[in-house]
C-alpha positions in Angstrom: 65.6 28.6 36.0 63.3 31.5 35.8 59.3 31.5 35.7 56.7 33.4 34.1 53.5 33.3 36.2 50.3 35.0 34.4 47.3 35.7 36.3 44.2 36.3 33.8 42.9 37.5 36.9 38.5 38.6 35.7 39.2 37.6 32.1 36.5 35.2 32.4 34.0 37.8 32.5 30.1 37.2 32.5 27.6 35.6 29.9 26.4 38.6 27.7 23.2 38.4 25.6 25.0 39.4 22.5 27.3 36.4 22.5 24.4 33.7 22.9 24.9 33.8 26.5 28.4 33.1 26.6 31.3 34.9 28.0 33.8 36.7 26.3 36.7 34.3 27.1 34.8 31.4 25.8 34.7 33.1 22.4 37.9 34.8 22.4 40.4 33.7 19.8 43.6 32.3 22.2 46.2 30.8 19.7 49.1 31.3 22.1 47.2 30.0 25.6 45.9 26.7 23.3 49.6 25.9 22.2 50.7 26.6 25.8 48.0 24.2 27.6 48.8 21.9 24.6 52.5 21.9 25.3 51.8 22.0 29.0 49.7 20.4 31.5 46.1 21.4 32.5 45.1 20.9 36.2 43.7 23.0 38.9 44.6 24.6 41.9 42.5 25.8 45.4 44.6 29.1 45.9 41.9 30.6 48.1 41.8 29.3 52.0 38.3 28.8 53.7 37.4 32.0 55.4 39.3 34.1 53.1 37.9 36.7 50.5 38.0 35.3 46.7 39.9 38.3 45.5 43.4 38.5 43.7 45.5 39.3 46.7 44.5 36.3 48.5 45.2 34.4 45.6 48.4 35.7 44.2 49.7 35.3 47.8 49.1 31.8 47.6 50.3 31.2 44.1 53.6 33.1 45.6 54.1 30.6 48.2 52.9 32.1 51.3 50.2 31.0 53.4 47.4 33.3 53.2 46.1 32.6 56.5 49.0 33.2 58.1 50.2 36.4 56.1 46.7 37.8 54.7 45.9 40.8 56.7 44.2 43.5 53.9 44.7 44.2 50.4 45.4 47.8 51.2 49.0 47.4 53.0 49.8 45.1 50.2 49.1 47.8 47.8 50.9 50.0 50.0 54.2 47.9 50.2 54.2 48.3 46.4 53.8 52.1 46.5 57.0 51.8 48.9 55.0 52.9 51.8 56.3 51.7 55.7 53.3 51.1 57.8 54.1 51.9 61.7 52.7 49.3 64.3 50.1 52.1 64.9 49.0 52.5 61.5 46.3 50.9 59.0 46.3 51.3 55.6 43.0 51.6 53.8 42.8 51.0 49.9 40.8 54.2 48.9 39.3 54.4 45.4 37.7 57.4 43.3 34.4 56.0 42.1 31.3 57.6 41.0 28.1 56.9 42.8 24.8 59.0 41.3 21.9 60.5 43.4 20.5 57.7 43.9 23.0 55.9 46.0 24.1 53.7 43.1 27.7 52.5 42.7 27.2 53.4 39.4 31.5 53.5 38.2 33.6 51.8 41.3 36.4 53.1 39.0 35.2 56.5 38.7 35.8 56.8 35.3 39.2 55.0 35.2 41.3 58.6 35.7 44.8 58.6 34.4 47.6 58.4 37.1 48.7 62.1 36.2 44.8 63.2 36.5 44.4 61.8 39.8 47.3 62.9 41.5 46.1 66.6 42.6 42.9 64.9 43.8 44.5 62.8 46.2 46.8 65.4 46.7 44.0 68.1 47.5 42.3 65.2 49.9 45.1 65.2 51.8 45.2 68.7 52.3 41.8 69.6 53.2 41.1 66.8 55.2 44.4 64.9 56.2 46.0 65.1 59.5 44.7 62.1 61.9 44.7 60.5 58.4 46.9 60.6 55.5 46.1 59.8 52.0 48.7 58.9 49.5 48.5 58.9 45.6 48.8 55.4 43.8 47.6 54.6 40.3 44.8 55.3 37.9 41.9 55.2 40.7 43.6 53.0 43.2 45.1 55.0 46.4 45.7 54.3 49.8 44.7 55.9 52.7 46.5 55.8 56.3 44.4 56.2 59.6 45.5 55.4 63.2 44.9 51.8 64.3 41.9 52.0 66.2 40.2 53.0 62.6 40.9 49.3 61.3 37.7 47.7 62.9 35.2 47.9 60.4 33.3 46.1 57.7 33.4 47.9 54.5 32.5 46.3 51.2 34.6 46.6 47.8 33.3 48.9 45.3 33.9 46.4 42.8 31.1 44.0 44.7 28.0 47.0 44.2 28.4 47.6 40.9 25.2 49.0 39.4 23.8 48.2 43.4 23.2 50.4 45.8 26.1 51.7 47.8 26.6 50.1 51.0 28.4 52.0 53.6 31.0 50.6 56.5 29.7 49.5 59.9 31.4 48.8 62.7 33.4 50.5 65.4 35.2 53.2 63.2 32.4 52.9 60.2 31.3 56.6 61.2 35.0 58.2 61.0 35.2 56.3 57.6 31.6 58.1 56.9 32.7 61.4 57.9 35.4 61.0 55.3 33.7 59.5 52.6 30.7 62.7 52.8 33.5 65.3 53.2 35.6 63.9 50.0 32.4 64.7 47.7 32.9 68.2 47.7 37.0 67.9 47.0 36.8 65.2 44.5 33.7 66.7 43.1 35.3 70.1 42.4 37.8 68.8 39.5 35.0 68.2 37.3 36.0 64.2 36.3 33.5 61.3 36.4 34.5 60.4 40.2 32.8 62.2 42.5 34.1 60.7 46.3 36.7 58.2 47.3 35.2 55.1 48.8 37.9 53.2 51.6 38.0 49.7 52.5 40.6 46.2 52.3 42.1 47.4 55.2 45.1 46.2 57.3 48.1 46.1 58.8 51.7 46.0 57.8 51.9 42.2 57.1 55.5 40.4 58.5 56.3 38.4 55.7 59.7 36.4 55.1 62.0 37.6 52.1 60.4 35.2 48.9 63.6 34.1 47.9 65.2 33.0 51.4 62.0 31.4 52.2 60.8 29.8 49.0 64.6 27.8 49.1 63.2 26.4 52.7 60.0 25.6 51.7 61.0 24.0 48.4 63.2 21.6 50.6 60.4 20.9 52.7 58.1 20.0 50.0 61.1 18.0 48.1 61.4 16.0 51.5 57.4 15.6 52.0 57.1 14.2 48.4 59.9 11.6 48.7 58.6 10.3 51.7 54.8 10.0 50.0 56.6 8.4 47.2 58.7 5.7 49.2 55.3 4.9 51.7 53.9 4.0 47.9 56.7 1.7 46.8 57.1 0.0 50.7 53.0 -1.0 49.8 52.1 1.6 52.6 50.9 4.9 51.7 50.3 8.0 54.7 46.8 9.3 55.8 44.8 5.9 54.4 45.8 6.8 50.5 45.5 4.0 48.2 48.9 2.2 47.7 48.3 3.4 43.7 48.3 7.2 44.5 50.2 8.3 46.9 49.4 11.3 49.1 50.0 14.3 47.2 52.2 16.9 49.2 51.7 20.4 50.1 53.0 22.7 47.8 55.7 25.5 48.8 54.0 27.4 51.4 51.3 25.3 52.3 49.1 26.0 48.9 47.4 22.8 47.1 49.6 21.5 44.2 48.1 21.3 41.0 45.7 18.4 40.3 45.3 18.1 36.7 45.8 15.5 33.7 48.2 15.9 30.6 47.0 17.9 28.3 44.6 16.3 25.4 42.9 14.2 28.3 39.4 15.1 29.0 38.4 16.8 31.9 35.7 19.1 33.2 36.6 23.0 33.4 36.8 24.1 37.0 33.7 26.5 38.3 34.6 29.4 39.9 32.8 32.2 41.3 32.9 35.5 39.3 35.4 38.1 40.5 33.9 41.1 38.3 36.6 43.0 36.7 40.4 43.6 37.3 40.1 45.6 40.7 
């Protein structure tokens, strides 16, 4: 059997004047995503552990089947992995975007104009030649690049672009906050000099090389495991007993693959209230 999994990931948006305070998603046309939840089933799902950042990689780890708080360590070597780059035990990786920030301090683009891939290339490529060496910077896509810095530059707390939009741009702290600095001022007169809307590359989501098990050899072991954990939920129900205090009419309701919440929902047609969650911007 094979799955499609579709992550609207910031679709929902923010209420805008001009559409009565609404957001776009709640007056976009959806033809196919109505027949879908029609034909389907409509629940939610908690895909973000306590202590965690709200942000896609957390999430689409969990929706994956791995335990975020045991595999989460940055979004940066995640981004990485996909690029095909190996991180070394002694080696961070830092997600480094080209944004555009104005005289003022203001994170006024965190996408610094949303370059092409083939436009950002020599400016990534001129970064790393005019101030690589202790640190390496490696092209990715569109305005999403990754840079890699020794280990001891991993202790920081830097704030996603994305987050200061229109804000005032607020710069790393911590332990290795002024080599990040130092990096950040320098790139302004190499990104600068190609003439685009970005005008410095701003780093942060670091981490290390997470040591994650192969998804299909491990998602066959946890699928067993939550098999097993639901039959024994079920059979508690029908002895009249039911695990952790749950009501003989609902039995407990496993762990899905992975350790992430099952879905909790209702057929569709059946009324219930849409889920709140916290905005997450725009795709990042």
């Amino acid at each position: 059997m094979k799955y499609v999994v579709c992550v609207p990931d910031g679709c929902a948006d923010e209420p805008l004047d001009s559409l009565g305070g609404r957001t776009p998603l709640e007056v976009a046309s959806m033809p196919t995503l109505r027949s879908l939840a029609g034909r389907g089933r409509v629940g939610r799902a908690a895909v973000i552990p306590n202590g965690l950042p709200p942000g896609s990689d957390v999430g689409n780890m969990s929706i994956f089947g791995y335990d975020p708080a045991r595999f989460h360590t940055g979004r940066a070597p995640i981004e990485a992995a996909a690029l095909g780059l190996k991180l070394g035990p002694d080696q961070v990786a830092y997600r480094c975007n080209l944004v555009t920030i104005d005289g003022h301090g203001t994170m006024v683009d965190f996408a610094g104009g949303h370059p092409t891939s083939d436009d950002a290339a020599p400016i990534i490529k001129a970064l790393d030649d005019q101030l690589g060496g202790e640190v390496r910077f490696r092209a990715g896509v569109e305005y999403r690049h990754i840079m890699v810095a020794p280990a001891g530059w991993v202790d920081a707390e830097c704030t996603p672009p994305h987050d200061l939009s229109d804000k005032a741009a607020v710069y790393p702290t911590g332990p290795a906050a002024a080599q990040l600095r130092r990096l950040m001022d320098a790139s302004r007169d190499v990104v600068g000099g190609f003439g685009g809307k970005a005008n410095q590359i701003w780093l942060w989501g670091q981490g290390f090389q997470p040591q994650m098990p192969s998804f299909l050899g491990s998602l066959r072991d946890r699928e067993i495991d939550w098999i097993i954990a639901a039959l024994k939920a079920h059979s508690a129900n029908y002895k009249g007993g039911a695990p952790n205090g749950t009501p003989a009419s609902a039995p407990a309701a496993p762990a899905a693959p992975g350790g992430t919440p099952p879905v909790q929902g209702e057929r569709a047609g059946a009324t219930q209230p849409a889920p709140h969650a916290p905005n997450q911007g725009q795709p990042k």
